[in-house]
N, C-alpha and C positions, 0 to 999 in steps of 0.2 A: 620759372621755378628754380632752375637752376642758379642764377644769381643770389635768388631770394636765400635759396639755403646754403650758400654759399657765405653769405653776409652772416646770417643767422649764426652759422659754424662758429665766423671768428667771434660774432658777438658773447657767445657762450665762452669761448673758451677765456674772453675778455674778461666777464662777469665771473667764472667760477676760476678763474687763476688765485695765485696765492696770495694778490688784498683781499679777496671775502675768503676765501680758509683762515688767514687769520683773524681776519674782521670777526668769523662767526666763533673760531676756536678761542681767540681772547674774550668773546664774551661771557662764554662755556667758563672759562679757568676764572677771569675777574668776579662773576656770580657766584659761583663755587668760595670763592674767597671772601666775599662780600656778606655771603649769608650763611657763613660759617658751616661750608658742608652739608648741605641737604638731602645729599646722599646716605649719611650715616643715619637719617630715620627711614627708610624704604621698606623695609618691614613694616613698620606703623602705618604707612601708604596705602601698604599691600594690602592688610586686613582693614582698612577706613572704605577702599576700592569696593568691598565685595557688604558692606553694611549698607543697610537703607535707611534714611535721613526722611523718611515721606511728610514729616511735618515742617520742614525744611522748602524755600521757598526756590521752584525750578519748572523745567518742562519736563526732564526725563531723570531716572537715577543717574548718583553718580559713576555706578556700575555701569549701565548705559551710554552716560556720555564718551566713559573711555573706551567700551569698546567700538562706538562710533568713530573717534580719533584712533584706536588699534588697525580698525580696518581700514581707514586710508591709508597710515603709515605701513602696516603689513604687508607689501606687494612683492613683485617680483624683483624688486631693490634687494629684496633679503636674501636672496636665492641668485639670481643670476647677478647683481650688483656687488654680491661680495666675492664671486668667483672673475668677474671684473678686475676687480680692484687687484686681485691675488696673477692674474695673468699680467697686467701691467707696473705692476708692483714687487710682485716676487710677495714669499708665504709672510714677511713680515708684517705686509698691511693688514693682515689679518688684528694683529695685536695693534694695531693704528685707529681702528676703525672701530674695536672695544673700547680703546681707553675716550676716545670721544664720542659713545654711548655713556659711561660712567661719568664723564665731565658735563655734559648733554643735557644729565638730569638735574642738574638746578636750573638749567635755561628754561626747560619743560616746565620745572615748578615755578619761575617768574612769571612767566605766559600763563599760566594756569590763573595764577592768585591776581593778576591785571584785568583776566577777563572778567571776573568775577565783584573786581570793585570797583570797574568801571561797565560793567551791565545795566541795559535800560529798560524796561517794564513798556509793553505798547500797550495799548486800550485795551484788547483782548488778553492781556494777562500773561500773552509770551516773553521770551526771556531773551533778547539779542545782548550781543557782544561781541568781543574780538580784539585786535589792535587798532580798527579802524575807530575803537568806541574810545580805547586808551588816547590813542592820538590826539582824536576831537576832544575830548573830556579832561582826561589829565593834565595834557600839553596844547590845548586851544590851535592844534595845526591840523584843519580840516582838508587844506589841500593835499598834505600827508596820508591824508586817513584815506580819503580820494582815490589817492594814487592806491594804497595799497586794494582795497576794493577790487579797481580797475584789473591789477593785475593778479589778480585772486582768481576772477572771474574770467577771465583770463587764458588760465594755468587751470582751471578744473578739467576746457574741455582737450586740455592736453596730458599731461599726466596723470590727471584722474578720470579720463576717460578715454580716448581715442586709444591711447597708447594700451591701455590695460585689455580695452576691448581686441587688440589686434593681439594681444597675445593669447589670450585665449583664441581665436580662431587659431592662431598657428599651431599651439597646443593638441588643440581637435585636431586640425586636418597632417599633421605629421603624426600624430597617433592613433588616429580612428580614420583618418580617412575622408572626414566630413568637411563638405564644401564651409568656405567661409561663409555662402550666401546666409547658409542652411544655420552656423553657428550666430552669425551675427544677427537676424531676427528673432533665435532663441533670446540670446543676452538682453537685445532689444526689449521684450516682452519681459523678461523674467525684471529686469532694473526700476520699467515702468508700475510692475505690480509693489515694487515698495517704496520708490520714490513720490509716489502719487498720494501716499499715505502720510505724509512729510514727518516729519524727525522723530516721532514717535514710535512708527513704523518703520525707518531706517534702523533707530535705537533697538525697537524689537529682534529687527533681523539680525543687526551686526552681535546684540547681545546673544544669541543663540549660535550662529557661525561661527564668530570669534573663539570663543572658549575651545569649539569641536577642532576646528583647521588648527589653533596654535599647536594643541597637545596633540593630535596626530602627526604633525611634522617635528614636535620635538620627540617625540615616542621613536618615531622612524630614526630619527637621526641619533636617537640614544644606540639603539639597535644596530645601526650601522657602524658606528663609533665602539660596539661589541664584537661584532666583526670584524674591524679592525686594529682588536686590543692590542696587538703587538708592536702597531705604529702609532697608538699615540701621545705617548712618552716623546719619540724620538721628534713627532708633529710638535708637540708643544716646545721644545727646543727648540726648534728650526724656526717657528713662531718667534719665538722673543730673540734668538741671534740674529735672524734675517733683519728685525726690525731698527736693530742698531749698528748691525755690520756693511759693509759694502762691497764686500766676500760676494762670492756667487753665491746661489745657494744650494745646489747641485740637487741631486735624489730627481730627478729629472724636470725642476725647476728653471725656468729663466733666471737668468741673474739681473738683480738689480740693485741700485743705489739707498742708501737712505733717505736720500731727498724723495726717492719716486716710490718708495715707499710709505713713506710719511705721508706725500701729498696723495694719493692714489687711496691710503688707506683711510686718511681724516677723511675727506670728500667724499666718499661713496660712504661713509659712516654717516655724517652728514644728511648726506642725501635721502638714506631709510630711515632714521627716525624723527628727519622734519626739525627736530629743535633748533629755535633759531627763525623757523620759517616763517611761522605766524601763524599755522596754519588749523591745529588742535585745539586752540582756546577760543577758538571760533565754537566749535560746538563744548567746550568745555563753560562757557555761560553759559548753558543750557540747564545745567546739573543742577540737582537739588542740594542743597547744601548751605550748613548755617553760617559758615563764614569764608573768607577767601583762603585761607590758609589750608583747610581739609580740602576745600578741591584742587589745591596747587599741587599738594601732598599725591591725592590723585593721580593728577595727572604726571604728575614727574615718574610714576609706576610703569608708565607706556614708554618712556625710552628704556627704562630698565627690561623688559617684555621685548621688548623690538630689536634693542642692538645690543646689550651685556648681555641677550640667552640664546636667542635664535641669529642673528647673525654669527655670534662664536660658535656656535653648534655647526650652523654650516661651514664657517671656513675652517673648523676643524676635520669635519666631512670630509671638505675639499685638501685640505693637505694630507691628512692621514691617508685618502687613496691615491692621490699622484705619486706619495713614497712607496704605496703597496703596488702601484701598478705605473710606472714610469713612463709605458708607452700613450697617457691620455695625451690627447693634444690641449693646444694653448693658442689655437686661432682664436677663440674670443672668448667670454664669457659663458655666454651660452651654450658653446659647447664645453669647454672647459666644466661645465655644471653636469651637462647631461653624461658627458664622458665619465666622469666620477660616480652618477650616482646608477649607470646600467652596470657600472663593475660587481655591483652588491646583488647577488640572485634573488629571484623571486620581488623584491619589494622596492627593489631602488627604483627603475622607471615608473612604476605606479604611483609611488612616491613623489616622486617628481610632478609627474603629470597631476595631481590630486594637488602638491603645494600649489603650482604655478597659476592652477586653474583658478582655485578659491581665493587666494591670494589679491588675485588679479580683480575678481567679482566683488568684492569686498571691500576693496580700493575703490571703484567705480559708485559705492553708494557711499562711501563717508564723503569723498570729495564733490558728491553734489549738494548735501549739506552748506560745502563750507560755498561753493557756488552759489546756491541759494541767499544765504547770507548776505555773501558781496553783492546779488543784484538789488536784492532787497534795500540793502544800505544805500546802493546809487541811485533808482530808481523806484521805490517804493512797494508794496506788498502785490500789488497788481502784475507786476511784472515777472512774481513766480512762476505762476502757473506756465507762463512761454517758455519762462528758461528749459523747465522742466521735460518739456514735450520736445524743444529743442538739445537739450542731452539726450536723451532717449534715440534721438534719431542719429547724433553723434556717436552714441555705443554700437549704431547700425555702420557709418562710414567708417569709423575706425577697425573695426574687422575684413574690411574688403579692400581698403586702400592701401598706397606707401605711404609712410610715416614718415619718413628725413626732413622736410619741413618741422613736422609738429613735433618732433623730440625736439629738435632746436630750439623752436617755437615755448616749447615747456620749459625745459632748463633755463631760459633768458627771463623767464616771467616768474620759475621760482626765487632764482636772485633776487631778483626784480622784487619780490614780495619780501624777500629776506631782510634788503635794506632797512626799508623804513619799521619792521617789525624792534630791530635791533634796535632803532634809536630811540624807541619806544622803553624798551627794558633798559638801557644806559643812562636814560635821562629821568628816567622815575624809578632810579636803585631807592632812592630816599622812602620812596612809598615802600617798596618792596621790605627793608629791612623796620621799617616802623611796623607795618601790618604782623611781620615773622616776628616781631621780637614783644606783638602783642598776642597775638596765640598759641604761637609754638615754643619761646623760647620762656615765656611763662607760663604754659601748660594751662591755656584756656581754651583748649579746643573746640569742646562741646560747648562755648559760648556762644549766641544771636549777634550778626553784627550791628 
């Protein structure tokens, strides 16, 4: 195991070095460019998001399908991955890690509008998709499609499970007390009662969770960011000079570089809202919706949700109290988070312990979704049902085990998914701008495709 994760280590660090940051941030920027700023309708997005389409042909709304993709991407990426990024980076990656959420969302609306024009109808009337459909469909390379599957499937029972479930048990038992045995047959039980129920039931929960867990942790973090009104003027400074300077950045920050702020900040941006990965327009076929372009619009809402509000809100959190309280530490992420958020009385560790937990819970059902999916694809509808029962027991081991294998294990297989997702979106820009510049750019949205 040692060697194993040893290899793993370099592999990771092989795969997410600076050819895929920029592999994924040039696709981010070349999209953005390509389809003439998709960001400038996210309002329009926003209110399409929360409209029902029921005569519109899908499995779930498309308020639904995004909070199913919300809740994968919402996890402890946004919370302890941006306090990450700010300990190895210095406070500038904070401004690193927004602006590739705002780049982010035309990648998210490509992915969105691919799933949706390359989705396939089974006999019973469901609605699959994804990149593996792009792949095979669009660009006739099913070994691609394959591969992505393969490593989808993957990567569920790593970072959207094992790993999510082991933070919750640490959550419980360094705050309540409770054994992991005692946590992880909770989770266990509690995942199986809605994954059992498949995407409808997922859609139901995440629809109901989502909404609740986002606005209390941004409510908290407004409130906190009130308590700290006197530092975040000087926080948002320190933000954008650190980001470009190579100055230390003192107020009891580590100093860093641009480069390791840059790279530390894209990457772990990256990393929380998934664009790029392939991973949302999995269940974003799902959706009800008349044509591909309103659920692009859609879905490009959830980087906006994921990494322009709440990841800024936290590393704002996180700098605004390092400068009010200098003595937090900067041993890791993790603590770096917790240190910041107990200095706040009354609500900060609650707060904490409440994001991290649901956070965490909520990741664990969108990404057996996008699991399901990839097994379905490689091996046919028969072989849900195991996967199923097999996550489930997965949300059991990853609460009571170490993890250093399977985080490696994850990080390798989400590149690994990212690759051929990307080549998917670069080689069918041509689809992409003909579909946007038939609905949106001439204002046919409420059109049937």
């Amino acid at each position: 195991m040692y060697w194993l994760n040893e290899f793993l280590t370099e592999l990771s660090g092989l795969l997410w070095g600076w050819p895929m940051i920029i592999l994924l941030l040039g696709t981010h920027l070349f999209l953005t460019i390509r389809l003439r700023f998709p960001q400038r309708y996210i309002f329009k997005a926003i209110r399409l998001s929360v409209k029902k389409d029921p005569d519109a042909t899908g499995d779930v709304s498309q308020f639904g399908s995004l909070a199913t993709a919300l809740a994968a991407t919402i996890g402890t990426g946004n919370i302890v991955g941006v306090a990450t990024a700010i300990a190895l980076g210095g406070p500038g990656a904070v401004l690193w890690c927004w602006l590739t959420g705002v780049f982010g969302i035309s990648t998210k609306y490509a992915e969105g509008l691919l799933a949706i024009k390359y989705r396939v109808k089974t006999p019973k009337g469901k609605m699959l998709g994804g990149p593996m459909y792009a792949l095979e469909r669009g660009l006739g390379w099913k070994w691609l499609a394959v591969l992505f599957a393969l490593f989808t499937a993957i990567a569920s029972f790593g970072i959207g499970n094992t790993v999510q479930a082991n933070a919750i048990a640490t959550v419980a038992h360094e705050s309540y007390g409770i054994s992991p045995y005692i946590t992880g047959v909770f989770v266990c039980l509690m995942t199986g009662a809605v994954i059992l129920g498949g995407v409808k039931s997922i859609a139901r929960v995440c629809g109901m969770l989502v909404p609740v867990m986002a606005f209390l942790y941004i409510l908290g973090c407004v409130y906190i960011l009130f308590v700290n009104a006197e530092y975040l003027w000087p926080a948002l400074q320190l933000i954008c000079r650190a980001a470009f300077s190579p100055e230390a950045a003192g107020g009891g920050f580590i100093g860093s570089t641009v480069m390791m702020a840059a790279r530390f900040g894209i990457a772990r941006g990256l990393f929380s809202n998934e664009s790029g990965m392939g991973s949302a327009p999995i269940v974003a076929a799902a959706a009800q919706t008349r044509n591909p372009v309103r659920q692009a619009l859609v879905s490009s809402s959830g980087t906006f949700w994921d990494t322009v509000v709440i990841c800024a809100l936290t590393g704002l959190v996180i700098v605004s109290s390092v400068i009010a309280y200098p003595d937090i530490s900067f041993a890791n992420g993790a603590t770096l988070t917790k240190a910041a958020f107990s200095k706040i009385p009354v609500v900060g560790t609650p707060l904490l312990t409440f994001g991290l937990l649901t956070f965490a819970f909520s990741t664990i059902l969108g990404w057996c979704y996008y699991g399901e999916r990839a097994v379905e694809y490689l091996k046919g509808r028969r072989w849900v049902i195991a996967f199923r029962v097999l996550y489930m027991l997965a949300v059991f081991a990853g609460s009571i085990m170490n993890l250093a294998v399977v985080w490696n294990l994850a990080d390798c297989m989400n590149a690994l998914m990212a690759i051929p997702n990307l080549v998917s979106l670069l080689c069918l820009n041509g689809i992409l701008v003909h579909e946007t510049r038939k609905y949106l750019w001439r204002h046919r949205l409420d059109e049937e495709m």
